[in-house]
N, C-alpha and C positions, 0 to 999 in steps of 0.2 A: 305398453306395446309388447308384444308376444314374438320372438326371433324365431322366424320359419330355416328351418333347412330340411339342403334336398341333396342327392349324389350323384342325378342327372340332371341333366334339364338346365336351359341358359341361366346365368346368373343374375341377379336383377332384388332392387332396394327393395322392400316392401313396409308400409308404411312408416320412412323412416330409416328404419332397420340395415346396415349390410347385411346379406347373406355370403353364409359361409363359402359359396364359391366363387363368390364377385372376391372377397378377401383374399382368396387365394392367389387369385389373379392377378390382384395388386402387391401382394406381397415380393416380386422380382423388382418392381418399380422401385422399392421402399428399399430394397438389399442396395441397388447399385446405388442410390442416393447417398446412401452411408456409407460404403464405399470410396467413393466420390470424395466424401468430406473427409473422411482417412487421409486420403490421401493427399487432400492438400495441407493439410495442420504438418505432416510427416518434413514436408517439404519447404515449410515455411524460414525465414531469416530468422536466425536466434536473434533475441535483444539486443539491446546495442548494450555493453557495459558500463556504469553508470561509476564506474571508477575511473582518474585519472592516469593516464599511461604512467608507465614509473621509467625517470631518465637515468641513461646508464649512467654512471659516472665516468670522469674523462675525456674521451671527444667527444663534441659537441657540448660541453657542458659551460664554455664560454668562461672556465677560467685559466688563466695566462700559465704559456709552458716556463716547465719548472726555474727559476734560479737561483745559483748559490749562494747561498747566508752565511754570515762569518757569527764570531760571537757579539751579541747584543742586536742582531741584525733578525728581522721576521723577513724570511722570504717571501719571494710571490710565490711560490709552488703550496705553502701552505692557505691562499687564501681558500675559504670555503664556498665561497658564491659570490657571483657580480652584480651588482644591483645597478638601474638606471638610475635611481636618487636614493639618499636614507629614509627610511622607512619613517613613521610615525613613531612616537617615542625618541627621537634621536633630533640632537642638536649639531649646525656645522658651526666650527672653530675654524677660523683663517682660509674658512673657503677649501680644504683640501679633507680636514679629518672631522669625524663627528661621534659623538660621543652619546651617552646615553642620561639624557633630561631625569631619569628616575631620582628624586632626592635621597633615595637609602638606597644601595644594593643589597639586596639578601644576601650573607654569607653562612657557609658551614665549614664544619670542620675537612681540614683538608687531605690528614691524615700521613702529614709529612713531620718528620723527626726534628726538624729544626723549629723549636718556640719563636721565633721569630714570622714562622710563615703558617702558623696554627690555621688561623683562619682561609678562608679562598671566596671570595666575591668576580663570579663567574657573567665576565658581562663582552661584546664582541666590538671589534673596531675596526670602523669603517675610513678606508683613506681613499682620495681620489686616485683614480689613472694616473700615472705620470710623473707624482708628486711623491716627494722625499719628507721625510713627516721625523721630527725627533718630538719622543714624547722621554719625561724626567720628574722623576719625583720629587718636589721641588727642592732646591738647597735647603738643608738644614733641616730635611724629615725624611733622608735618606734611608736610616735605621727606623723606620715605621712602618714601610710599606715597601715593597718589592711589585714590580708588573711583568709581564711575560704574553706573547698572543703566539700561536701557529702552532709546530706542533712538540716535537719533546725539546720544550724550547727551557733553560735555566732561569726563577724567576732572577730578576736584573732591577738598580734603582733606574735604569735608564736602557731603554729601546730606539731602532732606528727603523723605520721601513722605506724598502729602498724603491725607488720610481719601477712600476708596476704597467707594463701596457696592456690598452684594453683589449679583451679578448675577441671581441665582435668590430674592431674597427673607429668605434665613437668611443667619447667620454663615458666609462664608469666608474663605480664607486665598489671598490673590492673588501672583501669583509674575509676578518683573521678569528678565531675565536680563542678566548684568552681569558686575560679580569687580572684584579689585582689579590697579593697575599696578606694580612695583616695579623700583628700579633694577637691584637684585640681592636674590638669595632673604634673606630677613628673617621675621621673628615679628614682626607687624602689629599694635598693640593698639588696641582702637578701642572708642571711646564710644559708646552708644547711650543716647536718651530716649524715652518716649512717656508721657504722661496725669499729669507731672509726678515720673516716675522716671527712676533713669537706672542702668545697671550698662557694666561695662567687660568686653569679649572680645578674645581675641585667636586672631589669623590664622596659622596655617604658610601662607607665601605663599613656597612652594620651600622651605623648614627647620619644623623643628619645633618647637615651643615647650614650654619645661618651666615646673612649675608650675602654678599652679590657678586662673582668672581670679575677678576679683572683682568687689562691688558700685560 
């Protein structure tokens, strides 16, 4: 087919064909259609962002206002987060604290001047709302391991956390970050009491521990 044009005379298809002044014709049509769609993509909702808001720290963050610690004591102002239960990976002792089920904790060097606390196994402890929790390295391995949780806190053979309320109203379970120091990797046994109980755990602090801990 053969495209006719002409510079007067009505505009009109021939065989097929637009003529170049039917196109022209159409061409305003074609401008404000584009136009049109300009302008709504301009005006459109940006995405929704597909990241989690980030919470401030502090208010509202649901953990307990500050209180004063003496020595051997982790405050509540140092816990780091509240949790409704312990997480996976973690065991409860006596109903109040819970510890971590891992048979080895990984340690590194810690970078502290006393041979005694060379090592550092960096693990978090969780005590319930409410509850006065003595944790203690057991009699007679005193000089093997040292613990410590919150914040520039002195490592100690023996810690206290003192009854802690919840920050939201109900029962939680408040988490300190901490671990134990050792000279060299060791199986750490350690006392715990709260509300006139007390049961014995032990640590792979760099080794593993065999056998089954008891009351």
């Amino acid at each position: 087919m053969e495209k006719t044009s002409t510079l007067d005379g009505p505009a009109s298809w021939q065989d097929g064909v637009m003529r170049d002044d039917d196109m022209w014709r159409r061409a305003p049509v074609v401008c404000c259609l584009l136009l049109s769609l300009a302008a709504c993509t301009s005006t459109r909702e940006p995405a929704e962002d597909p990241r989690p808001p980030t919470r401030a720290a502090g208010t509202g963050s649901g953990v307990p206002a500050p209180t004063p610690g003496g020595p051997g004591e982790v405050a509540c102002a140092y816990a780091i987060d509240t949790l409704p239960e312990p997480p996976a990976g973690y065991r409860i002792v006596l109903g109040d604290v819970a510890v971590p089920e891992s048979p080895v904790l990984q340690v590194a060097e810690s970078g502290d001047a006393d041979p005694a606390l060379r090592l550092f196994a960096k693990w978090g402890l969780l005590v319930r709302s409410g509850a006065v929790v003595d944790i203690q390295v057991a009699p007679g391995r005193e000089g093997e391991a040292r613990i410590g949780w919150g914040g520039a806190v002195a490592p100690a053979p023996s810690v206290r956390v003192n009854a802690c309320g919840p920050g939201t109203g109900r029962p939680q379970w408040l988490a300190f970050a901490g671990g134990t120091w050792v000279a060299r990797p060791a199986c750490v046994p350690m006392v715990l009491r709260s509300a006139g109980r007390q049961a014995q755990v032990r640590m792979g602090v760099g080794a593993p521990c065999g056998g089954v801990d008891g009351p």
